[in-house]
Z-matrix of the N, CA and C atoms (Angstrom, degrees):
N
C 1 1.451
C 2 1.525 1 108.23
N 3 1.752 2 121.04 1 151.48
C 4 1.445 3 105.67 2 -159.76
C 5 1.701 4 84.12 3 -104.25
N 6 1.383 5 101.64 4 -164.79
C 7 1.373 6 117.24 5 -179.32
C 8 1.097 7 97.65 6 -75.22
N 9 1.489 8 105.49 7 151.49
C 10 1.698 9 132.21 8 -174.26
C 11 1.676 10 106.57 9 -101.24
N 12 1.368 11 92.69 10 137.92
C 13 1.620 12 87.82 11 -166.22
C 14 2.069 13 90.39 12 -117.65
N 15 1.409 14 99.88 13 155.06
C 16 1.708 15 98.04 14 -177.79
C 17 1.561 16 117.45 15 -51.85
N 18 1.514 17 112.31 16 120.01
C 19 1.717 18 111.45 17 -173.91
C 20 1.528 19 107.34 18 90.43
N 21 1.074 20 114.84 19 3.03
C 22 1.659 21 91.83 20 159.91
C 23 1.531 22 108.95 21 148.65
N 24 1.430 23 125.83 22 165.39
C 25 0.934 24 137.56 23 -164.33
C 26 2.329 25 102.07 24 -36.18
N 27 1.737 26 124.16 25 160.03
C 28 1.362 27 117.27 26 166.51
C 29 1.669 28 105.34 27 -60.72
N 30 1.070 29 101.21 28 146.72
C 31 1.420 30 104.67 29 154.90
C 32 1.406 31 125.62 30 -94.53
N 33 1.735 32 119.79 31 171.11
C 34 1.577 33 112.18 32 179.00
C 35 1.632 34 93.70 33 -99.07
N 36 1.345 35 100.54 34 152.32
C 37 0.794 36 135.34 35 177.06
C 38 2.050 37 124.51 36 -15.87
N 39 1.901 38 74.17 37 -59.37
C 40 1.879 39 105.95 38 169.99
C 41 1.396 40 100.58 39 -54.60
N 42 1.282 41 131.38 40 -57.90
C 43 1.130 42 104.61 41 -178.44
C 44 1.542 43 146.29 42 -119.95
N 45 1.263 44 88.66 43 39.53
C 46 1.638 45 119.16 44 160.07
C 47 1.385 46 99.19 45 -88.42
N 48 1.408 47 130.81 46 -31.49
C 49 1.095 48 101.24 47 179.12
C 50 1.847 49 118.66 48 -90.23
N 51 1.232 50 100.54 49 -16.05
C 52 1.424 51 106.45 50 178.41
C 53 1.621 52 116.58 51 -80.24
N 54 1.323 53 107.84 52 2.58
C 55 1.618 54 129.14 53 173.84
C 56 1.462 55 94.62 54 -92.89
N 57 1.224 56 130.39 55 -66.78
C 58 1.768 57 131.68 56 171.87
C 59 1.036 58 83.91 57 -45.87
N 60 1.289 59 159.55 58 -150.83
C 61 1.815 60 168.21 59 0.50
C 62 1.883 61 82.79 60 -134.42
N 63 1.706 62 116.60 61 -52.82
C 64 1.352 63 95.71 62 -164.21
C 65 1.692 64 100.84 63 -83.49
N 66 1.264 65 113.78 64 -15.28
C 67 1.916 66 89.74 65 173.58
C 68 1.490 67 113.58 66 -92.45
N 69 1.511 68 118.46 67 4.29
C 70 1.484 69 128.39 68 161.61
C 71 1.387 70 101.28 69 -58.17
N 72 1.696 71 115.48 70 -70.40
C 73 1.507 72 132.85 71 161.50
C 74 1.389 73 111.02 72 -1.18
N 75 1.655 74 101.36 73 -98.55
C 76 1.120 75 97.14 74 177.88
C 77 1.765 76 149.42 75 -51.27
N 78 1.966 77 93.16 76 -41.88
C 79 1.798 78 85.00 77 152.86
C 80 1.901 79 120.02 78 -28.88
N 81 0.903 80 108.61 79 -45.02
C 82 1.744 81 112.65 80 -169.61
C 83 0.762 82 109.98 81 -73.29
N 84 1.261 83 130.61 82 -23.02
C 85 1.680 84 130.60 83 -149.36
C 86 1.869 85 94.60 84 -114.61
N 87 1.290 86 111.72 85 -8.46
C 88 1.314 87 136.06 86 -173.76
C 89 1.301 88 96.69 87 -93.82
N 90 1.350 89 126.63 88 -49.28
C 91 1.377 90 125.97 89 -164.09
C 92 1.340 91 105.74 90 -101.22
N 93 1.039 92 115.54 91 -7.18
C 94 1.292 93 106.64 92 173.80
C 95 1.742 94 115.95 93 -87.99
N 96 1.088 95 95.57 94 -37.94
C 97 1.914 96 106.99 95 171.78
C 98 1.443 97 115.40 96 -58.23
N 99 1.507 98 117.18 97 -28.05
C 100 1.512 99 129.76 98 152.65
C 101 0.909 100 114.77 99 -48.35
N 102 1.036 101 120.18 100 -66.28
C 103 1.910 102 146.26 101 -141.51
C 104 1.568 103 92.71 102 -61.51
N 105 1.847 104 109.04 103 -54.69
C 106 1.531 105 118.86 104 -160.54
C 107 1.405 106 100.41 105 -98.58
N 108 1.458 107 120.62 106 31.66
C 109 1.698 108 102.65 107 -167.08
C 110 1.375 109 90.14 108 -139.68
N 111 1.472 110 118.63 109 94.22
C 112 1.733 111 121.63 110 -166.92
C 113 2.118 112 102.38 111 -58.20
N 114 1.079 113 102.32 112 -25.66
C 115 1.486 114 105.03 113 -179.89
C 116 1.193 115 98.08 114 -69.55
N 117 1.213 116 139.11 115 -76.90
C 118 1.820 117 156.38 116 -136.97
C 119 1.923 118 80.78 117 -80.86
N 120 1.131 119 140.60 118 -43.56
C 121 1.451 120 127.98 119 -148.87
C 122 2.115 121 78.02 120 -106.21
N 123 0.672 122 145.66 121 8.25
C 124 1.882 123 143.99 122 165.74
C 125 1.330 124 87.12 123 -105.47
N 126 0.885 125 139.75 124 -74.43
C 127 1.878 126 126.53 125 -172.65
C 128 1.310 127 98.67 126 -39.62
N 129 1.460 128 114.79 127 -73.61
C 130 1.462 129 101.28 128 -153.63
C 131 1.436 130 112.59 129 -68.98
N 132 1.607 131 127.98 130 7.72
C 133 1.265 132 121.74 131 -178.05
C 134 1.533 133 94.15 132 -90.93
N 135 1.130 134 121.44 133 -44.62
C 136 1.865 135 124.32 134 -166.84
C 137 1.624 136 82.71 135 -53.22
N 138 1.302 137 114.18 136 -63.84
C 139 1.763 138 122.87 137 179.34
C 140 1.683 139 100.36 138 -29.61
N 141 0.932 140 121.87 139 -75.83
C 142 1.468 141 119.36 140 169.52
C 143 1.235 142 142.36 141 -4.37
N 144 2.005 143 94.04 142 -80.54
C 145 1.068 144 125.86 143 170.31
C 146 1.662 145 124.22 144 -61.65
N 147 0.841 146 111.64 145 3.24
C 148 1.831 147 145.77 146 173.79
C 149 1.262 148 113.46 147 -106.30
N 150 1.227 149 141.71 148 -88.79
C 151 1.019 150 144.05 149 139.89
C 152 1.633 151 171.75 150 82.36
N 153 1.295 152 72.85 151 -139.44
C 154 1.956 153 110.10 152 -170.68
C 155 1.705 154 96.65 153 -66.72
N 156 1.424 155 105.75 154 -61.90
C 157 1.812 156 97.29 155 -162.13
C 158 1.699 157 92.05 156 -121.96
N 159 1.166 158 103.30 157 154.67
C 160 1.919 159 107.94 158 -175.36
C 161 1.704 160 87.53 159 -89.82
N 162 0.983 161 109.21 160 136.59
C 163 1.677 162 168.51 161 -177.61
C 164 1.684 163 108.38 162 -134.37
N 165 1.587 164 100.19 163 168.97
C 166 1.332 165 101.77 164 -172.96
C 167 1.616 166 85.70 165 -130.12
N 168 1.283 167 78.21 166 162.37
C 169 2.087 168 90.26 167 -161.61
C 170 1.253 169 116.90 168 -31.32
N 171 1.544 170 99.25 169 -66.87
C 172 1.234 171 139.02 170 172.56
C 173 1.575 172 131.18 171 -29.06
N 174 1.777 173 105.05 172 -23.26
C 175 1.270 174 131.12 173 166.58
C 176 1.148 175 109.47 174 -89.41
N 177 1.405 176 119.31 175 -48.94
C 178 1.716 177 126.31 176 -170.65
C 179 1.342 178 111.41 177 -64.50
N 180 1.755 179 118.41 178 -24.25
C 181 1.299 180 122.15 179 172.50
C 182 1.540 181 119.07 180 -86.31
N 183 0.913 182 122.58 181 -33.28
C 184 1.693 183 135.79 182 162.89
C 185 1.369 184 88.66 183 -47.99
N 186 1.454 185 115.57 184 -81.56
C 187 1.851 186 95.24 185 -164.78
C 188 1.280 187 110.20 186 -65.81
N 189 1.130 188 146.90 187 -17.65
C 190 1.610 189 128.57 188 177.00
C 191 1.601 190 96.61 189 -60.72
N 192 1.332 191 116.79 190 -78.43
C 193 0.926 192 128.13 191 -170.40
C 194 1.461 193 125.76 192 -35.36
N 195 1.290 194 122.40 193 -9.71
C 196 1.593 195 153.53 194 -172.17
C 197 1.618 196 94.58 195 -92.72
N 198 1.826 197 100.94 196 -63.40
C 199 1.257 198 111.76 197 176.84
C 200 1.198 199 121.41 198 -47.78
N 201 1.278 200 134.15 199 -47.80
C 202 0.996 201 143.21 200 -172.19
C 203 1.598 202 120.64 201 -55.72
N 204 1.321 203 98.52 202 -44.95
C 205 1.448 204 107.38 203 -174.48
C 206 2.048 205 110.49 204 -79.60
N 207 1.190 206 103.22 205 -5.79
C 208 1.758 207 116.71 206 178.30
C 209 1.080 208 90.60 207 -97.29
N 210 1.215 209 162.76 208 -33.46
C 211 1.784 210 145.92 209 -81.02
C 212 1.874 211 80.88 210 -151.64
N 213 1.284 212 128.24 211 94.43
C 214 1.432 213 125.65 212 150.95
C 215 1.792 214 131.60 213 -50.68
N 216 1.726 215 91.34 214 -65.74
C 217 1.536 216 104.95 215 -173.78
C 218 1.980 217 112.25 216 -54.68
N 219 1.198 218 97.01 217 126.01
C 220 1.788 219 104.66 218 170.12
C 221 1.235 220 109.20 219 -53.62
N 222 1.183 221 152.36 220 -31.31
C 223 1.080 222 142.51 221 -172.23
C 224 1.363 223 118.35 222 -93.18
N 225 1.415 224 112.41 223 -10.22
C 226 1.410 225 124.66 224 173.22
C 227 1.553 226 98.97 225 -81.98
N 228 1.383 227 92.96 226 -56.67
C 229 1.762 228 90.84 227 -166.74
C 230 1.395 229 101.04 228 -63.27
N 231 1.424 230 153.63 229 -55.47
C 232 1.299 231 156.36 230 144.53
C 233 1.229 232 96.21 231 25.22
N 234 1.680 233 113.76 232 -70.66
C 235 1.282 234 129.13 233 -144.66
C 236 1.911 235 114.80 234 -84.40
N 237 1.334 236 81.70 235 -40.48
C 238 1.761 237 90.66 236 161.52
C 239 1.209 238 102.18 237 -76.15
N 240 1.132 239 146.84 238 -48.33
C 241 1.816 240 131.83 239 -150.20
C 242 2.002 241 92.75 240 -68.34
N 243 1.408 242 105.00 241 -50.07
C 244 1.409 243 95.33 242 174.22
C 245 1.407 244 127.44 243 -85.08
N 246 1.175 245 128.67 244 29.40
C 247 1.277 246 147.95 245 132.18
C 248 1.738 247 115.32 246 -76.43
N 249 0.919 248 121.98 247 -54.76
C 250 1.334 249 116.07 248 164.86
C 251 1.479 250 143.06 249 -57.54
N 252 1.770 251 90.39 250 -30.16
C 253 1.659 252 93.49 251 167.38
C 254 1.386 253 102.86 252 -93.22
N 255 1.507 254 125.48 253 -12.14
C 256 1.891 255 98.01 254 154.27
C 257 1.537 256 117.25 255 -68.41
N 258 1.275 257 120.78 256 -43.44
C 259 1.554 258 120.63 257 158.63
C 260 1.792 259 117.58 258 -11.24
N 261 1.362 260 89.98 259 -78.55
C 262 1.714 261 100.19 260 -166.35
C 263 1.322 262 109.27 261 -71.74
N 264 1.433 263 116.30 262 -15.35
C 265 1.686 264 108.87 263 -164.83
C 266 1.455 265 92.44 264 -88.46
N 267 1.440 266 131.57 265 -32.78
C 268 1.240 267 124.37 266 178.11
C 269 1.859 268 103.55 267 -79.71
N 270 1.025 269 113.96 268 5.78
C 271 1.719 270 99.55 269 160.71
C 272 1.638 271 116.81 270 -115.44
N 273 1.611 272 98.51 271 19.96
C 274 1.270 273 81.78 272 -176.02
C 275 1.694 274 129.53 273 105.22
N 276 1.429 275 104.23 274 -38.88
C 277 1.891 276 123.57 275 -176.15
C 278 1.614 277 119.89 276 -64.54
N 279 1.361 278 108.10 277 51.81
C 280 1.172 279 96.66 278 -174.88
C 281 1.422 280 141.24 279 -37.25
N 282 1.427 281 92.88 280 -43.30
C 283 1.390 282 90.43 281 -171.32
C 284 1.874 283 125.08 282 -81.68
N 285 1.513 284 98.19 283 -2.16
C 286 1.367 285 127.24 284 156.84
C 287 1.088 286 124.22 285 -40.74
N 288 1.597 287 100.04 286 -64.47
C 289 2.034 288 126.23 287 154.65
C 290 1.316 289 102.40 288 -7.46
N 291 1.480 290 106.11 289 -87.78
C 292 1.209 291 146.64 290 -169.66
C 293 1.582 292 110.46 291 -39.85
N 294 1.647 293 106.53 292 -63.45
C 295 1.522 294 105.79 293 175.70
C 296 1.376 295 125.77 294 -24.86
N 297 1.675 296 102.07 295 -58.41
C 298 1.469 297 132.21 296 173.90
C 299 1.505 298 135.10 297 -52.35
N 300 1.523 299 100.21 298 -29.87
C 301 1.517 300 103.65 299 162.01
C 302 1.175 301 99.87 300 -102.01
N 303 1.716 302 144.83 301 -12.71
C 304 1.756 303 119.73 302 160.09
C 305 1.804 304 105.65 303 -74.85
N 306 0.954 305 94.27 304 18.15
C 307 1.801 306 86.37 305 -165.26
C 308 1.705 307 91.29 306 -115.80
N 309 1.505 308 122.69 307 -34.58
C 310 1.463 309 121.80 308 -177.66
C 311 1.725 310 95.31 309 -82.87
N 312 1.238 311 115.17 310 -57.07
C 313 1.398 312 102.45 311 172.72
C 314 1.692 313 139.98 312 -59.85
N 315 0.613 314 134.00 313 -7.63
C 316 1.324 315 163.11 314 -177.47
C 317 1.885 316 84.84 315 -100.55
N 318 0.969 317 148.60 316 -64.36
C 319 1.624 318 145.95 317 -156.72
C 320 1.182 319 89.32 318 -84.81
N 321 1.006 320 134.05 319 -42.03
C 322 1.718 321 128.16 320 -144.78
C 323 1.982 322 91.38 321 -100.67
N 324 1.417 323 114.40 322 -24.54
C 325 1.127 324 119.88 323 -174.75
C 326 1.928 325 95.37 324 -79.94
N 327 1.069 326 127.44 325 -50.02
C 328 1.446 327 129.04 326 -169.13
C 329 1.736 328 106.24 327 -56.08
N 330 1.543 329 108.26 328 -34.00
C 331 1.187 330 109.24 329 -170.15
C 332 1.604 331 113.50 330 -80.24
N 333 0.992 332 128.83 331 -32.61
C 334 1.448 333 146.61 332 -156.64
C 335 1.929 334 74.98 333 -91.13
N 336 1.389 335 140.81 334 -66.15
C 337 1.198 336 125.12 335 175.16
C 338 1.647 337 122.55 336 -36.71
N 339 1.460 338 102.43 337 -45.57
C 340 1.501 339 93.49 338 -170.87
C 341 1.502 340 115.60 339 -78.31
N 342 1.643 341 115.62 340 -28.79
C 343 1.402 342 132.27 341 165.86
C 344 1.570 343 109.18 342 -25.57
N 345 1.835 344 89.44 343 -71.65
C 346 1.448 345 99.15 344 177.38
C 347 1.196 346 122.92 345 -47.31
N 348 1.396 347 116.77 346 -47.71
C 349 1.710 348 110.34 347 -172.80
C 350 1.657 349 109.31 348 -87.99
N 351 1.114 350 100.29 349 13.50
C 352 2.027 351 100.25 350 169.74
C 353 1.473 352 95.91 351 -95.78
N 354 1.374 353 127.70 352 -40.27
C 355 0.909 354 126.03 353 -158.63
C 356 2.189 355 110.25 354 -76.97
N 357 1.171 356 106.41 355 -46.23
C 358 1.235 357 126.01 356 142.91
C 359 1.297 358 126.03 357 -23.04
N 360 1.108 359 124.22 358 -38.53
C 361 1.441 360 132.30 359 -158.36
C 362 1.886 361 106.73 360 -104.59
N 363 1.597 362 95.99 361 -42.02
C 364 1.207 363 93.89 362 164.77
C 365 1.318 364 135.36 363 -52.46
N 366 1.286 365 120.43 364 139.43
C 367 1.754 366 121.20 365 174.69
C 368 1.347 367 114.99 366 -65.57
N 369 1.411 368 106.26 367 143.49
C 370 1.587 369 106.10 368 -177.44
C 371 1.488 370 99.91 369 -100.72
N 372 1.615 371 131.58 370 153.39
C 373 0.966 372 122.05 371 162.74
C 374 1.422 373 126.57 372 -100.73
């Protein structure tokens, strides 16, 4: 009997490697749905820009906050504003917190208004 590998009997060789090739696969097929998905590839950049390399808070909030003011799409800003109130709540800034959900609510509230009245406006058939 060969060596036992964690979870279950060793495998051969063949298909350990054909286990690598399909989660090679999918990495790609993963990154590629990113790559072409302007939503999914803006998350994971705010994700990034948070992150990827240690910075000190204090930097990571300067550029959000930079970001923020370039940053059109709601779902971007969404995504930074709650990046930022993890920011401040781990320094302490409460009322920073706070800014951030009158600042997402208040945005997220304007949009759901205009939704409605686009939707309104349209002709019914």
């Amino acid at each position: 009997m060969g060596p036992m590998m964690p979870g279950g009997p060793a495998q051969r060789p063949e298909m350990q490697k054909m286990e690598q090739m399909g989660a090679a696969m999918g990495v790609v097929a993963r990154m590629g749905e990113i790559c072409f998905n302007p939503r999914l590839a803006g998350l994971l950049a705010v994700g990034m820009l948070k992150d990827e390399v240690r910075r000190k808070p204090a930097d990571v909030i300067k550029e959000f906050e930079e970001q923020l003011g370039k940053t059109k799409s709601l779902g971007l800003r969404n995504a930074i504003r709650m990046s930022l109130k993890d920011l401040y709540k781990a320094q302490g800034e409460d009322e920073k917190v706070l800014d951030q959900a009158r600042a997402m609510l208040a945005e997220n509230d304007q949009a759901i208004i205009e939704a409605d009245q686009s939707k309104e406006k349209k002709p019914k058939d």
